[in-house]
ZAZA-782665 format. One line per field, with one value per residue (C-alpha): residue number from 0; residue in one letter; x, y, z. Coordinates in Angstrom, 1 decimal, decimal comma. Layout:
<rs>
fitor	NUM/...
timar	A/...
px	X/...
py	Y/...
pz	Z/...
</rs>
This chain:
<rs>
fitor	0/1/2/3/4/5/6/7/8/9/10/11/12/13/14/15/16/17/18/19/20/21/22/23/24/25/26/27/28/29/30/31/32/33/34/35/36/37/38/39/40/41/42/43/44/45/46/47/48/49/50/51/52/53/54/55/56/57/58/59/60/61/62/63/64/65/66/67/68/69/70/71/72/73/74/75/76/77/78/79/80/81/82/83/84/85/86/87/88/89/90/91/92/93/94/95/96/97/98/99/100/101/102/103/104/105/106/107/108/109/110/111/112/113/114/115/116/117/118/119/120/121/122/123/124/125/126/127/128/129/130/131/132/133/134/135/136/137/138/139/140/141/142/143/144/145/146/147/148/149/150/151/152/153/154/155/156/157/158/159/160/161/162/163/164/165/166/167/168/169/170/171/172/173/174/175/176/177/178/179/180/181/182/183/184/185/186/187/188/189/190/191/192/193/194/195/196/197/198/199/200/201/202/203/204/205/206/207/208/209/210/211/212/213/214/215/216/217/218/219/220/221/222/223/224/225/226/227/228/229/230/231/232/233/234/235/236/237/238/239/240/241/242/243/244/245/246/247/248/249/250/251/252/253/254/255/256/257/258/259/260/261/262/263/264/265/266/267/268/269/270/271/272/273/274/275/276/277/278/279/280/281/282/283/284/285/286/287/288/289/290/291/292/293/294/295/296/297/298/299/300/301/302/303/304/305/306/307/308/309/310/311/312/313/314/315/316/317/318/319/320/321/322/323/324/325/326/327/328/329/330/331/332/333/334/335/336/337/338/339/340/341
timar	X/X/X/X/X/X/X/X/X/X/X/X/X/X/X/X/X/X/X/X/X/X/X/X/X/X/X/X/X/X/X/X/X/X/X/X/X/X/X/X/X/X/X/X/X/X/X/X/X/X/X/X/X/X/X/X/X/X/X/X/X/X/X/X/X/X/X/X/X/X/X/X/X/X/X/X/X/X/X/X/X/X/X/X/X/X/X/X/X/X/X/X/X/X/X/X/X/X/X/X/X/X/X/X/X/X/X/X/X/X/X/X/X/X/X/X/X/X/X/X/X/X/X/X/X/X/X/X/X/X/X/X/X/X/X/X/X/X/X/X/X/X/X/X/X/X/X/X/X/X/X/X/X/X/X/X/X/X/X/X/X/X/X/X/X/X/X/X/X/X/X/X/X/X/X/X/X/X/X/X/X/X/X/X/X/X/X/X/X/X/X/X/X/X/X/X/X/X/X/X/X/X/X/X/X/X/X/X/X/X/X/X/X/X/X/X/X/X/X/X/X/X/X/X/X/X/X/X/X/X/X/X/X/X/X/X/X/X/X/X/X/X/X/X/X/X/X/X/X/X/X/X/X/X/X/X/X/X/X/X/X/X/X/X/X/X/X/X/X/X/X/X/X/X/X/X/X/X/X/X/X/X/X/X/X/X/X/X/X/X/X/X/X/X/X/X/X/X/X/X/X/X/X/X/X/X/X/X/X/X/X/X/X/X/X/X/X/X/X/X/X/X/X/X/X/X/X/X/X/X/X/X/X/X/X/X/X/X/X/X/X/X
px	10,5/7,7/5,9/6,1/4,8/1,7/1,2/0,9/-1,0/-3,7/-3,6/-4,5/-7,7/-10,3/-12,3/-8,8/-7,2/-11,1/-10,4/-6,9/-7,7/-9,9/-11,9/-15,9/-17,6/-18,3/-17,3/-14,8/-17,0/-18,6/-15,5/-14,8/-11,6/-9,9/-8,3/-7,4/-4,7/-2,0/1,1/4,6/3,2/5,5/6,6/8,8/11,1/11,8/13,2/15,4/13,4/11,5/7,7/5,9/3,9/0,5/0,3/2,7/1,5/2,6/2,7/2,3/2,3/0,8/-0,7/-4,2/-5,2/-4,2/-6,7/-9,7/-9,7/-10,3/-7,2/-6,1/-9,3/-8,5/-4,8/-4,3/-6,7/-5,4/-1,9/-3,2/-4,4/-1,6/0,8/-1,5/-0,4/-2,6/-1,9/-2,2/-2,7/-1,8/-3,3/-1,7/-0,5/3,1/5,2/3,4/3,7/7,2/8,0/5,8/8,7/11,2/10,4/10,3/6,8/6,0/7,7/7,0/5,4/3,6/3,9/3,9/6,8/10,2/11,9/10,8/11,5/14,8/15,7/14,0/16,7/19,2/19,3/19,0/15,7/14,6/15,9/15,3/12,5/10,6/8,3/4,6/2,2/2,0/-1,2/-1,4/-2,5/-5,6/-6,4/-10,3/-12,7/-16,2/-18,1/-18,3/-14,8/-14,6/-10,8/-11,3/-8,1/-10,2/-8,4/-4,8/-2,3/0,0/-0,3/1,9/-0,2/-3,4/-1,9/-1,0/-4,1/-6,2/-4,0/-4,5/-8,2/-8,4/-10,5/-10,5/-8,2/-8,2/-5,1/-4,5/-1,5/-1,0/2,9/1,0/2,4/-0,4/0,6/3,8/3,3/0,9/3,7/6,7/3,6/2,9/7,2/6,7/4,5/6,4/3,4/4,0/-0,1/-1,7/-4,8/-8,3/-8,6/-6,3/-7,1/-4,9/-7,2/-4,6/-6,8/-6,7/-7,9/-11,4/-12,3/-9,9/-12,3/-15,4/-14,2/-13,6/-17,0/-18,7/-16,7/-17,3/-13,0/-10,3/-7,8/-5,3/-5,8/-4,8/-6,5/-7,5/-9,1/-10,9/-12,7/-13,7/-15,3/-16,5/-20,4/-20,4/-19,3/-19,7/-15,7/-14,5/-10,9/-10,2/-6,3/-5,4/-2,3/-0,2/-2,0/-4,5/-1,7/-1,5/2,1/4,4/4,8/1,3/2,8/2,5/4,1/3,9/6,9/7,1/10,0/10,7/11,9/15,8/16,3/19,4/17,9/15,2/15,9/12,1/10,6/9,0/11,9/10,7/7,2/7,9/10,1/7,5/4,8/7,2/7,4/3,3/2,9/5,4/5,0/2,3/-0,4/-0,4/0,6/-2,9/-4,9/-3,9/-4,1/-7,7/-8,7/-11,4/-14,0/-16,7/-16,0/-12,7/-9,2/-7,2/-3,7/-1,3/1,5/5,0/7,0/7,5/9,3/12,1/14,6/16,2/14,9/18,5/16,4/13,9/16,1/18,2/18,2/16,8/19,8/22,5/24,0/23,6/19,9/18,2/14,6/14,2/15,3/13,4/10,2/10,9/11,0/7,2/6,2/7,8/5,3/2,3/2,9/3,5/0,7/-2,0/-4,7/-5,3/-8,8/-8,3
py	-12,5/-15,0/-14,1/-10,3/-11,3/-13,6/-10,8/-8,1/-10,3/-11,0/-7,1/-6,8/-9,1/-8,9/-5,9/-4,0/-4,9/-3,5/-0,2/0,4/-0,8/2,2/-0,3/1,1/-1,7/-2,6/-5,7/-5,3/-3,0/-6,3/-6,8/-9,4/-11,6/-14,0/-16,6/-19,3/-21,3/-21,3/-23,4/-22,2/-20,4/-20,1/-22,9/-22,9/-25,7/-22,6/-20,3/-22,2/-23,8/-26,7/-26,7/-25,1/-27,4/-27,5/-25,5/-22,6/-19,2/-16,3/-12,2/-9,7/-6,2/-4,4/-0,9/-0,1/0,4/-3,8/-4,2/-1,9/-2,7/-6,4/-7,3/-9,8/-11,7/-12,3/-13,1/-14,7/-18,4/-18,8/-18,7/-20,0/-23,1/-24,1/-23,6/-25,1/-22,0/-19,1/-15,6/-13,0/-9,6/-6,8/-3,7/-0,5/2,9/1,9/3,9/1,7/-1,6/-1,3/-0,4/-3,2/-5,4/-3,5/-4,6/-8,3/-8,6/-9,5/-11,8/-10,0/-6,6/-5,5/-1,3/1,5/4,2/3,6/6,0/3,8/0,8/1,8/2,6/-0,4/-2,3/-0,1/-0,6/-4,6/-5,2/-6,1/-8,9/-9,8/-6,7/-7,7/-5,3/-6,2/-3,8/-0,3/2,2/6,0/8,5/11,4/14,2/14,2/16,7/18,0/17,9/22,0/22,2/25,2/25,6/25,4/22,8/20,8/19,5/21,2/19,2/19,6/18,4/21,0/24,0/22,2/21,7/25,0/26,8/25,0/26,2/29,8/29,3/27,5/24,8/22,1/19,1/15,9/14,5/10,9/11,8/8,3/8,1/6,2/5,5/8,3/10,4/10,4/11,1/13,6/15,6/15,1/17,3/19,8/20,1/20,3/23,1/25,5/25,1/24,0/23,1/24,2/26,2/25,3/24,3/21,5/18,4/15,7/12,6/9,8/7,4/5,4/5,4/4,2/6,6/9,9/9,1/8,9/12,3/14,2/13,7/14,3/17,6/18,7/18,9/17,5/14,9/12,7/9,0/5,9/5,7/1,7/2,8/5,4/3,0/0,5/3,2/5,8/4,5/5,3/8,8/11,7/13,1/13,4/13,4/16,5/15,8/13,0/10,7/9,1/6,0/8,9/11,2/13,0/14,0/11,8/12,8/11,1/7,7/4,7/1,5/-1,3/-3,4/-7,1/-7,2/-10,6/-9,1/-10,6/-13,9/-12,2/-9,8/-12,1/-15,7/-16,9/-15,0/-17,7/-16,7/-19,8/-19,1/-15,3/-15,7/-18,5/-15,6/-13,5/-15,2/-16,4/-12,9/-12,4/-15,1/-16,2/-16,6/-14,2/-11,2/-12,8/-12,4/-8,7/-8,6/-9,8/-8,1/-5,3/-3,3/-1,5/-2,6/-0,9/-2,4/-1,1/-2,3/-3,7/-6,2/-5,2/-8,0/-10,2/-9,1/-10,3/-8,2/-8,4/-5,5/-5,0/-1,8/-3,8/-5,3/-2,7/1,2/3,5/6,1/2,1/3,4/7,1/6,6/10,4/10,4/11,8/8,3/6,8/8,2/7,6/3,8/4,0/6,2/3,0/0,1/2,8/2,4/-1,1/-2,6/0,4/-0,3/3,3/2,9/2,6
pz	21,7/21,0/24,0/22,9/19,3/21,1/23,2/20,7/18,5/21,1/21,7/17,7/17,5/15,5/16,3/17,0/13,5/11,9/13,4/12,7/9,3/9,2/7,3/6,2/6,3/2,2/2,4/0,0/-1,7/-3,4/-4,9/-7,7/-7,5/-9,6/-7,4/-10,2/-9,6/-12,3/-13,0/-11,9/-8,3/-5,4/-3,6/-0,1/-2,0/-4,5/-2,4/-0,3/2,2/3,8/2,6/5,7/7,8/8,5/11,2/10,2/11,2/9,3/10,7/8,1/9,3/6,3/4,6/5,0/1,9/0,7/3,8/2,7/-0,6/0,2/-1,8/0,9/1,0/-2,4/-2,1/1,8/1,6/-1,5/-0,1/3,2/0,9/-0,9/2,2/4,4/7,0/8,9/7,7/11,0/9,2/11,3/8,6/9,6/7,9/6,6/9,2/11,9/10,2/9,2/13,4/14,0/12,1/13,4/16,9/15,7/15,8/12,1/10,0/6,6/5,4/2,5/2,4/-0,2/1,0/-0,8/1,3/4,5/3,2/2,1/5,6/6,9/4,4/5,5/8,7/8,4/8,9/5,9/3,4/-0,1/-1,2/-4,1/-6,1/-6,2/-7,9/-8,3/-8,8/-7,8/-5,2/-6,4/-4,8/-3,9/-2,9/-2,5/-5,9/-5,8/-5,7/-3,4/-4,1/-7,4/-8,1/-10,2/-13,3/-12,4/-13,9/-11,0/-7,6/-5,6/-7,1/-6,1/-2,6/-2,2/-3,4/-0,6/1,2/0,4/0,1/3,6/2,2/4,5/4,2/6,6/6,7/7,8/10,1/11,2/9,3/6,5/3,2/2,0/5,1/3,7/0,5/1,3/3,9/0,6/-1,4/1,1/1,0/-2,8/-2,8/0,0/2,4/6,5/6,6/9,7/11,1/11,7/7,8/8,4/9,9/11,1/12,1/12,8/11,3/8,4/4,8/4,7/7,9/6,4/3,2/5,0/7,3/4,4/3,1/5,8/6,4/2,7/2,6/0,4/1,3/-0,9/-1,0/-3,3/-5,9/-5,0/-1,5/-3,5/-6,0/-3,3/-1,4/-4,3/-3,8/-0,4/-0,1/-2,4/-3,2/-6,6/-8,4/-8,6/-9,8/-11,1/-10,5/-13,1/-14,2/-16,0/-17,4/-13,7/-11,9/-11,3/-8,3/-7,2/-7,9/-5,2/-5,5/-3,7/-1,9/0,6/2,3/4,7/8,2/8,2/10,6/11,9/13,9/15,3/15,3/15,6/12,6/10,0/7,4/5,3/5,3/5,0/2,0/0,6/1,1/-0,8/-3,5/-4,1/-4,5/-6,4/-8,7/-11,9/-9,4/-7,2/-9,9/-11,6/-9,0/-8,2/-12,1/-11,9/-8,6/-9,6/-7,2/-9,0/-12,1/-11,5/-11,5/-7,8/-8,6/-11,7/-10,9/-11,8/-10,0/-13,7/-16,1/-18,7/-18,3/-14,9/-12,7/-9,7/-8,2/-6,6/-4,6/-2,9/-1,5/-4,8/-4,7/-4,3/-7,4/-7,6/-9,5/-9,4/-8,6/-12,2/-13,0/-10,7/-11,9/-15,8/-14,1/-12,6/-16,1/-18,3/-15,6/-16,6/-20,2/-20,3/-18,3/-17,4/-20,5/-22,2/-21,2/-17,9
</rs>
């Protein structure tokens, strides 16, 4: 198995990773950071294990969109730093990054689909999942608005009246976290998308964004990705997701999951779980807290809180919790940390 993960890694350099990222190019879209360190951050000693050595290596098999943003320049040296480890980051769409751990070729992921991750717990993949941050998916479009779905308050109807205009949409189509999202909308709305008007790219967010412009069409994307990128294309919000009084249905939380040492006795549990918990903890949370591009905030930690918070850790539906309930969670993180002026 470490021969595969070498392997695969070496297959994933550099200029591989850039494209599957899907990253544009921005530079983090001259992104500010806060990278301060604060008392009471992670240690390895506090969950259970040996500090890592100097030369520990750590896989994470990741979304796209924690990539394009820039959010892990700000996050991974800081880690690498205090851990005195390497951070590989393999950026994918969710679906691929969570196979990716499947197959024992990451030791951690960091992913935005609940209903994946669930099944990734499920099936005993997965160990010890941890809520991160949270922010929201908006629909974007040409500023003409040929569909005319600017300003509907629901995301279903707007889906399904560019669908009966056949205004184009480019879909990622790579099983992304978005992807996913986007396909449970299209489900909403009664619509089986297909036809010239719909495009499914199989790329990821910073390329869908930059396709969509160019082909004057609408596509759904988080709302992080979005504000990184705004300056350099020309797509609007045209429906807007929860964090700005949008559908619930738009919203898009964040998870890390350590891959379970079970399964694959050479994952780097320690470092994995250590990883877990600096992003987790005071100074990682402050860092996303503080991370902004374009004067914009992308994402708002959830993982503290006083009261103790049992769904983060297990299946959504573990104890019969309806997605009403669910969402009436994500609507109570909006209120309590989203500033009203955001």
């Amino acid at each position: 198995m470490t021969i595969q993960r070498r392997r695969f890694l070496q297959a994933t350099g550099a200029g591989t990773l850039a494209a599957l990222a899907g990253c544009t190019g921005e530079d983090g879209a001259n992104a500010q950071t806060q990278a301060e360190s604060t008392d009471g951050s992670a240690t390895a000693d506090a969950a259970g294990q040996s500090e890592p050595s100097g030369d520990a290596e750590l896989t994470l098999a990741t979304t796209t969109s924690t990539y394009d943003t820039g959010l892990l320049d700000a996050l991974n040296p800081v880690f690498e730093e205090q851990f005195g480890a390497t951070v590989k980051t393999i950026p994918q769409g969710t679906g691929a990054a969570i196979e990716t751990a499947r197959n024992g070729d990451a030791d951690v992921i960091l992913v935005h689909a609940r209903g994946a991750e669930d099944e990734f717990l499920q099936d005993g993949f997965g160990v010890n999942r941890r809520d991160v941050m949270f922010n929201d998916f908006v629909v974007v479009g040409p500023p003409d608005d040929p569909a005319g779905v600017g300003g509907m308050p629901s995301a279903t109807e707007a889906f399904a009246t560019i669908a009966e205009t056949e205004s184009t949409f480019v879909s990622r189509g790579d099983d992304s976290g978005t992807n996913k999202k986007e396909l449970n909308i299209w489900e909403a709305s009664g619509v089986d998308p297909s036809g010239r008007w719909y495009r499914a790219i199989g790329k990821g967010m910073g390329d869908t964004l930059v396709q969509a412009d160019q082909s004057g069409a609408y596509t759904l994307a988080d709302r992080g990705t979005y504000l990184a990128t705004k300056d350099n294309i020309d797509l609007t919000i045209h429906v807007q997701g929860p964090l700005k009084d949008g559908p619930t249905i738009l919203k898009n939380p964040y998870g890390v999951i350590p891959v379970n040492p079970a399964k694959y006795g050479d994952v780097n549990y320690s470092l994995a779980m250590a990883y877990a918990g600096f992003l987790t903890g005071p100074q990682g949370q402050e860092i996303i807290d503080g991370y902004t591009a374009n004067g914009s905030q992308l994402f708002f930690p959830n993982a503290l809180a006083e009261e103790p918070q049992f769904g983060q850790y297990v299946p959504e539906d573990w104890d019969g919790s309806s997605q009403s309930q669910e969402d009436l969670r994500f609507e109570h993180w909006v209120d309590a940390v989203v500033p009203e002026d955001f």
